[in-house]
C-alpha positions, 0 to 999 in steps of 0.5 A: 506754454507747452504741449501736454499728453493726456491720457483717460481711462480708455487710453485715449491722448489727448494732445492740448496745449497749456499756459502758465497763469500765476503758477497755475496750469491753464488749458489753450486749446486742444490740438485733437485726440487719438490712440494712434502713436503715429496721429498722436506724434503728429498731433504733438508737431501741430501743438508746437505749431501752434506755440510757435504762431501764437509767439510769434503774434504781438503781445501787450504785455500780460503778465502771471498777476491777475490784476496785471491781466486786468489791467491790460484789458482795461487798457484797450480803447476800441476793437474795430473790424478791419478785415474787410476794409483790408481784404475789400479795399485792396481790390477795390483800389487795384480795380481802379475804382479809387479814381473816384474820390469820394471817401463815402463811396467806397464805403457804400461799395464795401457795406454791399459787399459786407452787411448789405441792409438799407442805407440807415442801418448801413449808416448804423453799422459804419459807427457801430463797427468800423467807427466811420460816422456817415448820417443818413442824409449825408449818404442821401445827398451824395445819392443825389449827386451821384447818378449824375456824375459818376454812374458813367464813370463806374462802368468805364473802370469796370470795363478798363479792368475787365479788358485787362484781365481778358488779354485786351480783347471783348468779342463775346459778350452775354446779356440778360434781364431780371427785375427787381421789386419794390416794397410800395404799393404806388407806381410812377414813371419807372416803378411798374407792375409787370411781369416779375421774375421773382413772383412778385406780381403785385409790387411795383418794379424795374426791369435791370438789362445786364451785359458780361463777358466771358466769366461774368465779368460786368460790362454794362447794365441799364434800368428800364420801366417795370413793364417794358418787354425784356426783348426791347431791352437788348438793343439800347444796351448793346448798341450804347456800349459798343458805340461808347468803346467803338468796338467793330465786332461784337458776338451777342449771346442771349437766352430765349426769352430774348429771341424775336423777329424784331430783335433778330432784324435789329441785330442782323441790321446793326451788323452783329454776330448773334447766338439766341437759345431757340424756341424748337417746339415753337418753329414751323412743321417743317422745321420740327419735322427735320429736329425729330428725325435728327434721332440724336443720342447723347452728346451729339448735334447737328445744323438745320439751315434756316434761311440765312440762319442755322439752327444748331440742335443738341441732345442730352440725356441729362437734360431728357430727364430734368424735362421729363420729370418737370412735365410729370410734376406738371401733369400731377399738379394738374389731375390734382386740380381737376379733382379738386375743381379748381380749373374753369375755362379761363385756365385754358391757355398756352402757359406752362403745363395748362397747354394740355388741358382741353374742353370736353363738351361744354363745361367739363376741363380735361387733359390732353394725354395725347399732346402730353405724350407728344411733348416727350419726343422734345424731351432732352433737345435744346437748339439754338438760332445763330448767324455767327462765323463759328463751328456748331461745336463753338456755338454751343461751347459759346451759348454755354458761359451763359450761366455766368449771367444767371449766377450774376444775378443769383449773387447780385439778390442772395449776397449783395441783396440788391433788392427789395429797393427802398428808395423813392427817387428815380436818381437814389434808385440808379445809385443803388443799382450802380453801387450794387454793379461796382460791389459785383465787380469787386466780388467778381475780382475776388473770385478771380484772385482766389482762384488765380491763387489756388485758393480752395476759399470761396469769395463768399468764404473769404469775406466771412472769414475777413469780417472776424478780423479786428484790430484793438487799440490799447492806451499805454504809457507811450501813447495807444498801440494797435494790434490785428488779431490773427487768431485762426488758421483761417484768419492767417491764411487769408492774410497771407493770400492777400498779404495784409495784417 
């Protein structure tokens, strides 16, 4: 091989690297392409570079002969992908989920993370492409045993790892709920119509409560009935993981869908420090009446005391924007539909923007300018309702991480595509959920090494990049060799990041 200059008419060199193929001049790859000496001389290095690399790649031998080549590939018996099964199962094994025997579980983890579709084309894809045979069934069945055996098990390493990694200490802790819809018309004991996150009020559903630490990191997580109140979900979670790793002090960060009166009681009673986005607009005269005459600017706070609560009360001009542009699209949306005569006397209520539509006499729907107006004296305030031993400034640097949770959730339905769920049974649907929290460990810990490792690669990128790696096994004389195919830049690069190949 060797590099050549090509020059066109308009005197442009293009840098290319050539083989030697049965006496003839094939192209490899073009290196790139400019009029520049200095690009041009740099393009050249790049071109040795690469030479240099691909000698370096393990070779099966072709020779200048076409049949010679022909034979080689003839010669190949199977191409599996294994980058994943590398990258993946590396950190699976340093997560310590490999105390957990069972060959199918860690195959079922790595497929969510992979090529997360049902559990029979997953059987599907693990003959297809990475020559495991797992029947359907067999999966089922070991569903079946699972929830029983080992869901406990999964949240134990994950915690032990988690612990780890933060120093030996989980003070602060984040919890928040979303459900998660089926593709069945049937109720049962756990599916239930209710309200769903995803718009998707006519399917049945379950309500998942999910606790993390600083980060994201997951800590725990239980199922409860499609229709039950997310605030009543808190409790049994906090409660049931601080008993499990007898912990004495814990700070419970939540948003405001999880702030009420019973859920404040219950946490000051259980001894817990707590930080709950606050409702401002909802709070009594008085309370209202000091957060508007705070007359904060952008980026300052202030404390309200509340009995034996504080309320912390910040001011962003960003989030003034973001709340003053969703009020107008509201109010839009509404004039539309009142031109259009789709709003009868059943659409006055407090939800969302129909809390400014009013009777006018008795028949006529209007809209209340006026409350509309009032609304923007809240525009860009946000408070939050604590009894926590902190500073406001570490209140809301605190109450801040718990975005963590949301992205959680975000990739939990967009990467590893948790739902919808097609299982029927109470015990395959908690498998699934378990597995699902054992691939976002996982996920998670690649994030973590990346970054750790400088690495400008996303933890979706790597898994890209890790499943176009594949390892060929060709029949000689000797006996069949194997090889992994390093062909890109990318591909050598997360090789060497994670030392594998």
């Amino acid at each position: 091989m060797f590099v050549r200059e090509k020059v066109n008419k308009s005197g442009i060199v293009s840098v290319q690297v050539i083989a030697k193929i049965n006496g003839q001049s094939r192209l490899l790859k073009t290196i790139g392409s400019s009029r520049d000496k200095l690009v041009i001389s740099e393009l050249v290095r790049k071109g040795q570079e690469y030479i240099d690399s691909y000698a370096d790649q393990q070779t099966l031998g072709f020779s200048e002969d076409h049949q010679s080549v022909r034979s080689v590939f003839e010669s190949i018996s199977s191409h599996t992908e294994v980058g994943t099964a590398m990258l993946l199962g590396k950190i699976f094994d340093e997560v310590g989920f490999d105390a957990i025997p069972q060959e199918i579980f860690r195959q079922l983890v790595m497929s969510r993370l992979r090529h997360p579709v049902s559990k029979l084309r997953t059987s599907d894809y693990l003959d297809k492409y990475h020559e495991l045979v797992y029947p359907v069934q067999q999966i089922y069945r070991y569903m079946d045993k699972f929830h029983t055996s080992q869901k406990e098990l999964v949240q134990q390493i994950s915690y032990t790892h988690t612990l780890e990694i933060l120093g030996g200490e989980v003070h602060v802790v984040f919890y928040d709920v979303t459900t998660l819809y089926f593709e069945i018309d049937q109720e049962d004991e756990i599916r239930r119509t209710g309200f769903s996150k995803e718009g998707k009020h006519q399917n049945p559903q379950i309500v998942l409560g999910l606790l993390v630490s600083k980060n994201g990191y997951p800590l725990a997580y239980d199922i409860f009935e499609g229709n039950k109140f997310e605030g009543h979900t808190m409790l049994p979670v906090i409660d049931s993981f601080k008993a499990k790793y007898r912990l004495k002090q814990l700070i419970i960060i939540a948003d405001s869908g999880l702030l009420s009166n019973a859920n404040i009681e219950e946490l000051t009673h259980g001894g817990y420090e707590f930080i709950l986005g606050a409702r401002i607009k909802s709070e009594k005269r008085d309370i209202q009446r000091k957060i508007l005459a705070l007359n904060l600017r952008n980026g300052e706070s202030a404390m309200i005391e509340k009995g034996d609560l504080r309320l912390v009360v910040t001011y962003a001009e960003s989030r003034a924007g973001k709340d003053r542009r969703n009020r107008e699209k509201g109010l839009r949306k509404l004039e539309k539909q009142i031109k259009t005569g789709q709003l009868t006397k059943s659409n006055i209520n407090s939800r969302g923007y129909n809390k400014y539509l009013k009777m006018d006499g008795q028949v006529k729907i209007t809209i209340d300018y006026t409350r509309f107006n009032e609304d923007a004296l809240w525009d860009g305030l946000k408070g939050y309702l604590t009894n926590a031993k902190l500073s406001k400034e570490e209140i809301i640097e605190n109450y801040g991480h718990l975005w963590q949770i949301e992205k959680a959730f975000r990739i939990s339905k967009h990467d590893l595509r948790i739902r919808p769920i097609y299982h029927r049974l109470r015990r395959r649907i908690e498998t699934h959920i378990c597995i699902s929290f054992a691939a976002y460990k996982i996920y998670k810990e690649l994030e973590r090494q990346l970054k750790e490792k400088q690495s400008n690669l996303s933890a979706e990128k790597a898994i890209e990049i890790a499943k176009t790696i594949y390892q060929i096994k060709a029949k000689t004389t000797n006996g069949e060799v194997s090889h992994i195919m390093l062909l890109t830049d990318e591909q050598r690069l997360l090789a060497k990041l994670f030392d594998f190949g």
